[in-house]
KEVEXVO-312844 format. One record per residue (C-alpha): residue in three letters; x, y, z; residue number from 1. Coordinates in steps of 0.1 Angstrom, whole numbers. Layout:
N
['ALA' [X Y Z] NUM],
...
***
This chain:
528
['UNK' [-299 55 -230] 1],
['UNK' [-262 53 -227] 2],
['UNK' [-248 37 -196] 3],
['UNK' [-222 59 -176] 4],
['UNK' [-191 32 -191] 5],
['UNK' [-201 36 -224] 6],
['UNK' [-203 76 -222] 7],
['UNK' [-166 75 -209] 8],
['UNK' [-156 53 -236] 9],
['UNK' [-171 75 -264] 10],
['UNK' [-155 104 -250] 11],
['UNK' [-117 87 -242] 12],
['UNK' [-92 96 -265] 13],
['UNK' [-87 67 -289] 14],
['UNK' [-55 73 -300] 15],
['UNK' [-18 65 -289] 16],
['UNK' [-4 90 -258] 17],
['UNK' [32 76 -260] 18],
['UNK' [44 111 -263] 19],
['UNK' [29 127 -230] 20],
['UNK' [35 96 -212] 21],
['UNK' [71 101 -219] 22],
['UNK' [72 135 -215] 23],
['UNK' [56 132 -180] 24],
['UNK' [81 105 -170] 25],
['UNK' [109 124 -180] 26],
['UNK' [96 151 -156] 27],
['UNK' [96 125 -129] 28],
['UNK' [130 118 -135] 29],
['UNK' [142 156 -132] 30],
['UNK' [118 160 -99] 31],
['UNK' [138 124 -88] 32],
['UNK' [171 136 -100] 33],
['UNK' [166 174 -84] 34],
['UNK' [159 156 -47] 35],
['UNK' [192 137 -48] 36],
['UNK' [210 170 -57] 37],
['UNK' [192 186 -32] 38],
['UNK' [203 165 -5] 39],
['UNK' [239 164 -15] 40],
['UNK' [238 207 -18] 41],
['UNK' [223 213 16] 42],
['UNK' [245 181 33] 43],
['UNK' [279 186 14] 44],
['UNK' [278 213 -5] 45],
['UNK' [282 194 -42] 46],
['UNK' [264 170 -64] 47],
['UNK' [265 136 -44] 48],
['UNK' [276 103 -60] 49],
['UNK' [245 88 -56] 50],
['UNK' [230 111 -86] 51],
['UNK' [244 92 -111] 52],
['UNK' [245 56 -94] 53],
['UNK' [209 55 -73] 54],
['UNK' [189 85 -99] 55],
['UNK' [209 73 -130] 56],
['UNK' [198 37 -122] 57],
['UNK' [161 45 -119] 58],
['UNK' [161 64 -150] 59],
['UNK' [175 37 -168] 60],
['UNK' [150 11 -155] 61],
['UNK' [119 37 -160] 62],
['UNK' [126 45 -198] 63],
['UNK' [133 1 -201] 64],
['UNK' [92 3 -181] 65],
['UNK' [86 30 -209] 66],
['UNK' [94 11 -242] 67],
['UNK' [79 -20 -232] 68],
['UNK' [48 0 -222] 69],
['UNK' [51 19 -256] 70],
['UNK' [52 -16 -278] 71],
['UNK' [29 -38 -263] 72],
['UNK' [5 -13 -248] 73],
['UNK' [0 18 -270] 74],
['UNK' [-30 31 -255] 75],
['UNK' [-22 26 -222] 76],
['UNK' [-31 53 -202] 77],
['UNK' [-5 81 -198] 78],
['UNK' [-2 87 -166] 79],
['UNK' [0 56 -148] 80],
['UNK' [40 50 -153] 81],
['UNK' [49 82 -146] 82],
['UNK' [29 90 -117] 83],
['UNK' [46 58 -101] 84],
['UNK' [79 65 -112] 85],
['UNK' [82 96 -94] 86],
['UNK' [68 79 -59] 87],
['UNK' [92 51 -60] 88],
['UNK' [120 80 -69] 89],
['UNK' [112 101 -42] 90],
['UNK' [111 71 -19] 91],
['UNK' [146 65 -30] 92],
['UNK' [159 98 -28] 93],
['UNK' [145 101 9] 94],
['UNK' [161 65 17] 95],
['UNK' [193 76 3] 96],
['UNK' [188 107 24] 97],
['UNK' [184 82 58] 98],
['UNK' [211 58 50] 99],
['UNK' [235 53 75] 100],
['UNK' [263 57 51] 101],
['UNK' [255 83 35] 102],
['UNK' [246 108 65] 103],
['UNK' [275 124 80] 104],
['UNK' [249 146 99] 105],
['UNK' [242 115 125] 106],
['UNK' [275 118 136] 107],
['UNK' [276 158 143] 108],
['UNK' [241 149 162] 109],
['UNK' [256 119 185] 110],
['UNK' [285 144 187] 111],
['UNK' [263 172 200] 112],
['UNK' [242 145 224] 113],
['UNK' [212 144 203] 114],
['UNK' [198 112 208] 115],
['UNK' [201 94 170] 116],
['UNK' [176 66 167] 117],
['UNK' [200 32 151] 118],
['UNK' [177 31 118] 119],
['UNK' [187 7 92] 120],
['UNK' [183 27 59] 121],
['UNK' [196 7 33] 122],
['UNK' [194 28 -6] 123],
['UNK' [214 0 -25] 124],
['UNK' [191 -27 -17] 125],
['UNK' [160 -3 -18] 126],
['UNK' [174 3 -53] 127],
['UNK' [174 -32 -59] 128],
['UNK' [142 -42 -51] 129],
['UNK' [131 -12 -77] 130],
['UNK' [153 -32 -100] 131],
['UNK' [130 -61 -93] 132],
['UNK' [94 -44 -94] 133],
['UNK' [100 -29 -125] 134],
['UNK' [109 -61 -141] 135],
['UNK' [79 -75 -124] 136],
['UNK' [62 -50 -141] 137],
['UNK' [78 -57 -177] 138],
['UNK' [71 -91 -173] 139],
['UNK' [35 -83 -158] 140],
['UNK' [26 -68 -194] 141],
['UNK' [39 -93 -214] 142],
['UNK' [20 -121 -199] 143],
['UNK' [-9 -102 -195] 144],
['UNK' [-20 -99 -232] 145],
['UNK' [-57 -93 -248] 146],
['UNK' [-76 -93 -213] 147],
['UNK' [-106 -90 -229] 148],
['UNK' [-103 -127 -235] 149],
['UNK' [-105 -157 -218] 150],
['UNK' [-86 -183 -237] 151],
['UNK' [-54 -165 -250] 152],
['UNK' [-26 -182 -260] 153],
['UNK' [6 -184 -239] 154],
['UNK' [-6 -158 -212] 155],
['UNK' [-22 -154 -183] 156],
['UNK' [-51 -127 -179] 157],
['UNK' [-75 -110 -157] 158],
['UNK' [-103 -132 -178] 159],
['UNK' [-76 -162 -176] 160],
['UNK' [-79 -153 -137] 161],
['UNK' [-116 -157 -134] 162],
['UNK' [-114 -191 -145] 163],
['UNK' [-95 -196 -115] 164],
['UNK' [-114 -178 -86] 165],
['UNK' [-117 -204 -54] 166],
['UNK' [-79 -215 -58] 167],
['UNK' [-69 -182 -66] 168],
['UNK' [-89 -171 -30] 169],
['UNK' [-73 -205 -10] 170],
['UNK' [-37 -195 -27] 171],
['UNK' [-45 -161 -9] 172],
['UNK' [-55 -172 22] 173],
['UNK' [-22 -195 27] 174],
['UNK' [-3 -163 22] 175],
['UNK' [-21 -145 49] 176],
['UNK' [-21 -176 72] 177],
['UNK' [20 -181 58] 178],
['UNK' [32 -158 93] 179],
['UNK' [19 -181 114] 180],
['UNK' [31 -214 104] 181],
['UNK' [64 -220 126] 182],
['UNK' [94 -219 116] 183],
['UNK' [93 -192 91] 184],
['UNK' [70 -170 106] 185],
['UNK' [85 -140 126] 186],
['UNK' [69 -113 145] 187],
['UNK' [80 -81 139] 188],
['UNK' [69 -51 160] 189],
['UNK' [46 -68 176] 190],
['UNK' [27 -84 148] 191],
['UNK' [34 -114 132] 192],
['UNK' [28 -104 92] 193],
['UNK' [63 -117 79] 194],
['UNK' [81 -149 69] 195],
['UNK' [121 -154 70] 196],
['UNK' [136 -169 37] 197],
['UNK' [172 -171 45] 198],
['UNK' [189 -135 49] 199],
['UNK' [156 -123 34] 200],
['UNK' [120 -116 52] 201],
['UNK' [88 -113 28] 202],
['UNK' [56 -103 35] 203],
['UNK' [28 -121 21] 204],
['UNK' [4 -96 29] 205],
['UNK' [11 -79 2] 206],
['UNK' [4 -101 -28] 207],
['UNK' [-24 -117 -5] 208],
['UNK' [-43 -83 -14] 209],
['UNK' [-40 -88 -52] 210],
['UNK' [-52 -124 -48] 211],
['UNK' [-79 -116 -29] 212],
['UNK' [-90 -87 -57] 213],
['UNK' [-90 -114 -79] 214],
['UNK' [-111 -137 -56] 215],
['UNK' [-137 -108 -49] 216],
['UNK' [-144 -98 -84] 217],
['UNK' [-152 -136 -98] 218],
['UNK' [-172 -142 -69] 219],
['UNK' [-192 -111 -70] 220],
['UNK' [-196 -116 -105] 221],
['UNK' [-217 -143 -102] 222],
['UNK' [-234 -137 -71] 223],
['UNK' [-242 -100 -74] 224],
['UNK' [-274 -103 -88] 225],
['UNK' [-285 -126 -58] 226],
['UNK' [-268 -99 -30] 227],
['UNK' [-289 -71 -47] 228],
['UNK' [-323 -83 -34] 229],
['UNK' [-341 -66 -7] 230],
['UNK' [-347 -87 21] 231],
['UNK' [-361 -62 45] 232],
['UNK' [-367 -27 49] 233],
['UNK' [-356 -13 83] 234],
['UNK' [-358 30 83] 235],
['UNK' [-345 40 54] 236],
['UNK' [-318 9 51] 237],
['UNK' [-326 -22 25] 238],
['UNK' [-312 -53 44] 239],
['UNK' [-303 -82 25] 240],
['UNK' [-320 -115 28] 241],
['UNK' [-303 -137 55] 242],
['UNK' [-291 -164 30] 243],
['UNK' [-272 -136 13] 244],
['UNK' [-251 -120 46] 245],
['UNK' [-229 -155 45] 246],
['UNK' [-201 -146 26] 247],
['UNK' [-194 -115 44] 248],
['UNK' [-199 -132 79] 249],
['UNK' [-174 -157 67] 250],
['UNK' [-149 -127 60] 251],
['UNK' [-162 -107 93] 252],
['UNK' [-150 -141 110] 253],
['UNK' [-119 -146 88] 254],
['UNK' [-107 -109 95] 255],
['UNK' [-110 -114 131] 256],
['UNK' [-93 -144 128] 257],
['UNK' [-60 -125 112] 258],
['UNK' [-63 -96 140] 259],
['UNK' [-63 -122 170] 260],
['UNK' [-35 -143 156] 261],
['UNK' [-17 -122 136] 262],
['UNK' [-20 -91 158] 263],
['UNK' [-23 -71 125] 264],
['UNK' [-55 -42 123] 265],
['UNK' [-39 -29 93] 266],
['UNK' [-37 -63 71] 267],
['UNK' [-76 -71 86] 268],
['UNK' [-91 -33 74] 269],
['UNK' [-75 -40 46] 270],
['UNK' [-88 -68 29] 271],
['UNK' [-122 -69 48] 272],
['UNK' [-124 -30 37] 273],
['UNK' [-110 -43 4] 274],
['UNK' [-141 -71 1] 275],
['UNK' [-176 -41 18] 276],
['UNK' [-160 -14 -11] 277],
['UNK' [-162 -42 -42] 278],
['UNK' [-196 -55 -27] 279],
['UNK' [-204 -19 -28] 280],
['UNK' [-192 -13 -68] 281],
['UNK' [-207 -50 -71] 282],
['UNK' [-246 -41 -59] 283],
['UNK' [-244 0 -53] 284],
['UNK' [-265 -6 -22] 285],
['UNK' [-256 15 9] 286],
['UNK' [-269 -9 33] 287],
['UNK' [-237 -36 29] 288],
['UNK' [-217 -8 36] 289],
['UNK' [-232 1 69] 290],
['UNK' [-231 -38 78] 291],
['UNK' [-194 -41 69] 292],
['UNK' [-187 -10 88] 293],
['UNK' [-209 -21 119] 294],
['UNK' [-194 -56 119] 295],
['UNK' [-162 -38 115] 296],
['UNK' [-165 -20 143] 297],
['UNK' [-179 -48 164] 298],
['UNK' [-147 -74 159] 299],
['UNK' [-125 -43 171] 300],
['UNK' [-145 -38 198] 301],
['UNK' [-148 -77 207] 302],
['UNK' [-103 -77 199] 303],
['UNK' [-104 -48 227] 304],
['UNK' [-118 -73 256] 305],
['UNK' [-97 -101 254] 306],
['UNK' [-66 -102 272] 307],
['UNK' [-41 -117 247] 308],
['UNK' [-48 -88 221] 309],
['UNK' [-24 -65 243] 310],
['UNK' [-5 -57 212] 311],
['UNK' [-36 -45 198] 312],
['UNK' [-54 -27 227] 313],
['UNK' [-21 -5 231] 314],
['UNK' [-19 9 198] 315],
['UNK' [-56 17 204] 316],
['UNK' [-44 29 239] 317],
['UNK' [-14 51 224] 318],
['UNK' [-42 65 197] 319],
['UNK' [-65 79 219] 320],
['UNK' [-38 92 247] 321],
['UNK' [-4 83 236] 322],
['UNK' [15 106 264] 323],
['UNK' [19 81 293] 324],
['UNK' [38 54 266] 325],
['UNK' [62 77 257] 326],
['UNK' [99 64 260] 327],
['UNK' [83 33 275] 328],
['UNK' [54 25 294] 329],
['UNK' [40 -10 310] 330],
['UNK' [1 -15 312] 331],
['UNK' [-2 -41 344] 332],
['UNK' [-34 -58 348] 333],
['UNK' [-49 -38 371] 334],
['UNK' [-55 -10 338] 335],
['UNK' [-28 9 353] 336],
['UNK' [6 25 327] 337],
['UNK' [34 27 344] 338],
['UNK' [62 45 330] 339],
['UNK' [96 30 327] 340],
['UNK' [117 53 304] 341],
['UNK' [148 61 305] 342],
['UNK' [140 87 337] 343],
['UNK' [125 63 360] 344],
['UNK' [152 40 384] 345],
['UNK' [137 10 374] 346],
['UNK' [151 15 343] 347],
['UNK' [182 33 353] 348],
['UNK' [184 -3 372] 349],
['UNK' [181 -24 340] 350],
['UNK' [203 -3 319] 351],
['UNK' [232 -8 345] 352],
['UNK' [226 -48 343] 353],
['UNK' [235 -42 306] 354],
['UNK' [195 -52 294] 355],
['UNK' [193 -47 257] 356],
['UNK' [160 -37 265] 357],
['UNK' [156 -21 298] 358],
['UNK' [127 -8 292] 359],
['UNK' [108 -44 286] 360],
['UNK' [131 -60 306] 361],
['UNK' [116 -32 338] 362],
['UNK' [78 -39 326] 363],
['UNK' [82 -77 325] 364],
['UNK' [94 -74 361] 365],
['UNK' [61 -54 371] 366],
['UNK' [42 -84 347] 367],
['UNK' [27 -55 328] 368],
['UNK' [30 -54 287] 369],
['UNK' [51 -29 271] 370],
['UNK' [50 -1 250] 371],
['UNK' [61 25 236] 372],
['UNK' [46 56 218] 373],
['UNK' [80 76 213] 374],
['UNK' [79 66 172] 375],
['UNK' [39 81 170] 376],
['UNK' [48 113 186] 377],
['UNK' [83 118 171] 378],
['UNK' [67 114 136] 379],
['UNK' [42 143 152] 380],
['UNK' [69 165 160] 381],
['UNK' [90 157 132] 382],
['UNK' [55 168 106] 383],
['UNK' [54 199 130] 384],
['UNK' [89 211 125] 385],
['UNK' [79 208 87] 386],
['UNK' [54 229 85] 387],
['UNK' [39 244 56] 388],
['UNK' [73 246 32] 389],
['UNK' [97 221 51] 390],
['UNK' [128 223 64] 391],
['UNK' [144 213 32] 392],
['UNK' [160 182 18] 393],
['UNK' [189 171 41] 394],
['UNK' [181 200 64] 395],
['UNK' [160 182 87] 396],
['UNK' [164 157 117] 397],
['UNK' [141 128 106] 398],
['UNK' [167 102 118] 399],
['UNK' [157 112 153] 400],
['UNK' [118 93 143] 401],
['UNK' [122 56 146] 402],
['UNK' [117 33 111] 403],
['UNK' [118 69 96] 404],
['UNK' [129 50 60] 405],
['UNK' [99 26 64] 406],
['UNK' [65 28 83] 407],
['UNK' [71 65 92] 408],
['UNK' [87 79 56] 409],
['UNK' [55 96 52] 410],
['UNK' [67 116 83] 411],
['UNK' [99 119 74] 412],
['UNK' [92 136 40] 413],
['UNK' [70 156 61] 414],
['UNK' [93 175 78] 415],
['UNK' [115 181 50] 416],
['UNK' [93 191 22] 417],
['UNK' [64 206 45] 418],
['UNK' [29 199 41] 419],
['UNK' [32 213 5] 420],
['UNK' [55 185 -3] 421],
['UNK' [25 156 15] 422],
['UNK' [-2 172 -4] 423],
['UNK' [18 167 -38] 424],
['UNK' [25 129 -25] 425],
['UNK' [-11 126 -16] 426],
['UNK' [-22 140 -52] 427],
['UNK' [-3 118 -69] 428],
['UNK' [-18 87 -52] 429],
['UNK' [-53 104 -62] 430],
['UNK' [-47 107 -95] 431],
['UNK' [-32 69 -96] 432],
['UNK' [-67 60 -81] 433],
['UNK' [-86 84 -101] 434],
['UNK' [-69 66 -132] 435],
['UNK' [-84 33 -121] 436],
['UNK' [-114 39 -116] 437],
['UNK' [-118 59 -150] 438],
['UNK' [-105 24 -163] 439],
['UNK' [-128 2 -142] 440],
['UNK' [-156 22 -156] 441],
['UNK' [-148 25 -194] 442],
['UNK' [-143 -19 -187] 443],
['UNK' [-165 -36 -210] 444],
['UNK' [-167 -68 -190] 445],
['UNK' [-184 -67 -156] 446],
['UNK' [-156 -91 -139] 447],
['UNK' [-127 -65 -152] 448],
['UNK' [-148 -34 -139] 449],
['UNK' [-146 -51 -107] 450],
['UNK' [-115 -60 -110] 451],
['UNK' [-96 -25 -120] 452],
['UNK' [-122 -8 -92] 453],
['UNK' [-107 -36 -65] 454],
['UNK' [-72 -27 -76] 455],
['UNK' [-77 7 -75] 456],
['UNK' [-96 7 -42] 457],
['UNK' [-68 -14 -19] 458],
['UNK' [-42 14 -30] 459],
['UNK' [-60 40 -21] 460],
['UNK' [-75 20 11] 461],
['UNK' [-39 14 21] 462],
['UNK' [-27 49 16] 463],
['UNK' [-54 60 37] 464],
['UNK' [-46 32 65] 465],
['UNK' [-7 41 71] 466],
['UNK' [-10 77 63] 467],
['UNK' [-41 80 89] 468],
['UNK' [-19 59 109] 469],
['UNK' [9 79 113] 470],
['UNK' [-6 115 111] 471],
['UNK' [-33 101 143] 472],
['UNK' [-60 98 123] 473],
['UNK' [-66 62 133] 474],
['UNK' [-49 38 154] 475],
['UNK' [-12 31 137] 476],
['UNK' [-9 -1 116] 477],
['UNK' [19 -17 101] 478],
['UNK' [9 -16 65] 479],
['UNK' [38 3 43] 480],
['UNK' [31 35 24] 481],
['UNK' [30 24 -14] 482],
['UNK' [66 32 -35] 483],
['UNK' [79 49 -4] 484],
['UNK' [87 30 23] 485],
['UNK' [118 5 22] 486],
['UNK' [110 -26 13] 487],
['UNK' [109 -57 -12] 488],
['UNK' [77 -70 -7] 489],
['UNK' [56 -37 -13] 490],
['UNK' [77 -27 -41] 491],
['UNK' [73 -56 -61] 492],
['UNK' [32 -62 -53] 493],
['UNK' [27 -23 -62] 494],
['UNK' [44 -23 -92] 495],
['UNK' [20 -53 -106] 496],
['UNK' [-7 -37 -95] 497],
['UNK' [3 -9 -120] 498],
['UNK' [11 -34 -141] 499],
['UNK' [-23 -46 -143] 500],
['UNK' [-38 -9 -148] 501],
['UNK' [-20 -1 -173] 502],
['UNK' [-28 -35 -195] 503],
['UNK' [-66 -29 -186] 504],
['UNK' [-65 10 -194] 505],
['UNK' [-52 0 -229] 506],
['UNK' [-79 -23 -232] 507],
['UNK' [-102 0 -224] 508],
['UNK' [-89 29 -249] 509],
['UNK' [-74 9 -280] 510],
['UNK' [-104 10 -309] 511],
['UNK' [-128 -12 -315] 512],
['UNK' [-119 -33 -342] 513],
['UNK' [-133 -19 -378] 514],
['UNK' [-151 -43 -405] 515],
['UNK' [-135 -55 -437] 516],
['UNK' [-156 -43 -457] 517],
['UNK' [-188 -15 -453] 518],
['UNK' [-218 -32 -440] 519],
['UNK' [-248 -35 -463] 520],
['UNK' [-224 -47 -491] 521],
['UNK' [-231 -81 -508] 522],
['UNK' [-196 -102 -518] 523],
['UNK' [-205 -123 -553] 524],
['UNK' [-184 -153 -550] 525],
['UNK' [-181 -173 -585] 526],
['UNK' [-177 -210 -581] 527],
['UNK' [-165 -213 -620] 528],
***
C-alpha cells in the first residue's frame, strides 16, 4: 500500500510550470503597481512618483527572483514566488502610504487638531531591505543545490545541514541569547529582542527560528522512533516514558528562560510552538501536544506571579481589559491602575515640566509600572472604521495607530482595504503554508519532510501570533507580520525561508532519473 508522500508524488505534475509561475507574478506586480496608483489618485489626484521608483524597483528585482528560479529550479513549485511577491509589495505600497514624506494628509490632520501619532515610516529603506531579501533569496538557491544529497560539491544543503545539527542548535541559541549580552543589546517596547550594530538594529529572532528548524528536524530524526513509545496510558492519552519527556523539559525551561529575561511571549510561543508542532509531524501522537500545550500554559501562568515580569503581566492585563491603560495607566503594587493620560493633573503637571514622557514620568512618581493600551485599541478602531470594503487606499487615518508601518500594518491595511482586503492577505499566507506542507509531504527523506513541515509551520505559527495579537485574539506580541511589516531583519529571514521551499518543492517534483538503457537487457562487451 502506497504511503500518503508517495500518492502526492505520483499525482504532482512532473513537468516545468515556468509559465504560470510567471504569469502569476506578473499579476502580483499589476495588484503591487495598482495600490501605489491608488494611493496617489485618492491623495493627489495623479499617478505618484513612487510608481515607477518604489513598484518599478520591485518589479525589477522579482522578474531577477524569477529567472534565477526559472534556471536553476525548473520545477519549483509555481506559486511560491509570486504569492510572496505580492505580500512584500503590498507591504511596500502600504509603507509608502505611511511615510512621513510622502503624506501631505498628516499635515491637514495636525492642522485640523487631530492628534497624529510621530510614526517613523521609512519606504526607501523598506525598499532596500527588499533589495536585500531577494538577493538573499538568489543567493539562497544557488548554494542550495541537489538537497537530496548530503555530500554536494560547493554548496550547502538541507542534507549538508543535518550533518551539522547541535552547532547549528547552539548557533541558534546565541542568537536568541544575542539581546541580552550588554552592550549591544537594546530593549525596545518593553522587550529586549534586538541588538544595535552601528546606525542599524537587527533582530536575531528571526534567523534564530530557521536555525532552530534545522536543529528540530535532525534531532527528531534520530530520536523519533524512541519518543513514539507508549509509556503509560492515562484516559484516553498515551504518555511517553519519562526518559523520553527530557528534551521538551529542557525547551519548556529554555522558553521560560527567553520570556523572563527577554520579556518576549511572542519569540518563546514561537519556537517552543515551533519544536510541540514538529514533535507532532515527528511521532503523530496527540499526547505531546497536550503536554506542550499544558507546560505551555503552566510557564505563563508561573511568568504571571513573579514581580519583575510587569512587562509581561500588562500585556496580559491590557488583553483581558485593556480600557483602564488607555492613553496611560500605572499598575502600583497594591493591584491597583491608575490612570495618568493626558486628562488627569498629574500629567498635566509633568507635561508643564517639559517630561518627554509625562506619562511614565507621573507613574514612576506613584512607583507603579506603566502602560499603555492606546496602540491595541486604536488598531481596534482603526479595523472597525474598515469594515467590510475599507475606506480605500489613502482614504483612511491609520497614522492616527501607533507603529501602524510595523507591528500594527495588519491594522492598518485593515481599515483601508476592509476585511475583504485581510481575508485576501490571510489567504495568501494559507496557500504559502499549504505549499509547504504539500512539499514536506511529497519529501522523500524523512529529515527534509520535517524540515519543509518546520518551515512551513513557524510562518504560519507567526502569522497566527501577531495577527491574533493585534486583532485581541491573544495577548499582543512583538513578533512582525511576515513581508509586511517594516523591517530588515524579517525581510531578509522570510525571504530564505521561501528560498528554501522553493529548492525543496523542485526536489520534490523534478523526475526521477530514467535508466540508460531498458531493464532486462544484457550489454555483450567484446574484450578482442
Amino acid at each position: 500500500m502506497q504511503s500518503i508522500g508517495e500518492q502526492i508524488r505520483a499525482r504532482l505534475p512532473y513537468q516545468r510550470r515556468n509559465a504560470a509561475s510567471f504569469a502569476l507574478l506578473i499579476f502580483a506586480m499589476v495588484l503591487t503597481l495598482s495600490a501605489f496608483a491608488e494611493v496617489g489618485l485618492a491623495r493627489d489626484g495623479y499617478i505618484p512618483a513612487g510608481l515607477f521608483v518604489y513598484g518599478g524597483g520591485l518589479a525589477v528585482l522579482a522578474l531577477a527572483a524569477y529567472f534565477v528560479q526559472m534556471k536553476f529550479t525548473p520545477y519549483a513549485d509555481p506559486l511560491l514566488l509570486p504569492l510572496s511577491v505580492a505580500l512584500n509589495g503590498i507591504g511596500l505600497a502600504m509603507i509608502y502610504r505611511l511615510d512621513l514624506d510622502t503624506s501631505d494628509d498628516r499635515k491637514a490632520a495636525a492642522l485640523a487638531g487631530k492628534k497624529v501619532v510621530a510614526d517613523a515610516a521609512d519606504a526607501p529603506s523598506q525598499l532596500m531591505w527588499t533589495f536585500v531579501g531577494i538577493v538573499l533569496f538568489v543567493a539562497a538557491v544557488l548554494i542550495m543545490r541537489d538537497t537530496d544529497k548530503s555530500d554536494a560539491p560547493l554548496s550547502f544543503t538541507p542534507k549538508t545541514a543535518q550533518r551539522y545539527t547541535y552547532l547549528i542548535g547552539l548557533t541558534a541559541v546565541i542568537f536568541l541569547l544575542l539581546p541580552i549580552v550588554p552592550g549591544i543589546g537594546a530593549e525596545i517596547n518593553g522587550a529586549r529582542v534586538w541588538i544595535q550594530l552601528g546606525p542599524f538594529s537587527v533582530q536575531p529572532g528571526e534567523f534564530a527560528k530557521l536555525l532552530l528548524v534545522v536543529f528540530f528536524a535532525g534531532y527528531l530524526v534520530n530520536k523519533r522512533q524512541a519518543m513514539s513509545l507508549i509509556g503509560k496510558k492515562i484516559g484516553p492519552l498515551s504518555v511517553p516514558r519519562a526518559r523520553d519527556l527530557g528534551p521538551i523539559m529542557v525547551l519548556w525551561f529554555f522558553s521560560l528562560g527567553v520570556l523572563f529575561v527577554q520579556k518576549d511571549l511572542g519569540t518563546a510561543l514561537l519556537f517552543f510552538g515551533l519544536f510541540i508542532s514538529m514533535l507532532y509531524i515527528a511521532t503523530q501522537r496527540v499526547s505531546w501536544v497536550v503536554i506542550g500545550v499544558g507546560l505551555l500554559a503552566a510557564g505563563v501562568f508561573v511568568a504571571t506571579l513573579l514581580p519583575f515580569m510587569g512587562h509581561v503581566n500588562q500585556r496580559i492585563d491590557i488583553w483581558q481589559n485593556p480600557k483602564p491603560y488607555f492613553d496611560g495607566g500605572c499598575l502600583l503594587e497594591s493591584g491597583k491602575v491608575v490612570p495618568v493620560n493626558p486628562n488627569t493633573e498629574i500629567y498635566k503637571r509633568f507635561d508643564a515640566q517639559g517630561s518627554p514622557s509625562p506619562g511614565f514620568s507621573a507613574c514612576a512618581e506613584l512607583g507603579g509600572s506603566y502602560a499603555d493600551s492606546a496602540q491595541l485599541m486604536k488598531g481596534l478602531f482603526a479595523l472597525a472604521q474598515g469594515g467590510i470594503l475599507g475606506t480605500g487606499l489613502g482614504q483612511g487615518e491609520p497614522w492616527r495607530t501607533p507603529l501602524s508601518f510595523s507591528d500594527f500594518i495588519f491594522d492598518s491595511i485593515g481599515e483601508e482595504l476592509g476585511l475583504t482586503g485581510l481575508m485576501v492577505l490571510l489567504l495568501i499566507y494559507a496557500l504559502i503554508v499549504q505549499r509547504g506542507m504539500k512539499t514536506a509531504v511529497a519529501a522523500r527523506d524523512p529529515f527534509l519532510k520535517l524540515f519543509a513541515g518546520g518551515v512551513s509551520f513557524v510562518l504560519a505559527l507567526q502569522v497566527f501570533v501577531i495577527v491574533g495579537g493585534v486583532t485581541r485574539l491573544i495577548p499582543l506580541t512583538g513578533l512582525t507580520t511576515p513581508f509586511l511589516s517594516q523591517g530588515g531583519s524579517s525581510l531578509m529571514a522570510n525571504w530564505i525561508l521561501i528560498a528554501i521551499l522553493v529548492r525543496m518543492s523542485h526536489d520534490a517534483r523534478k523526475p526521477a532519473p530514467q535508466a540508460i538503457q531498458d531493464e532486462g537487457m544484457t550489454q555483450i562487451v567484446s574484450t578482442r
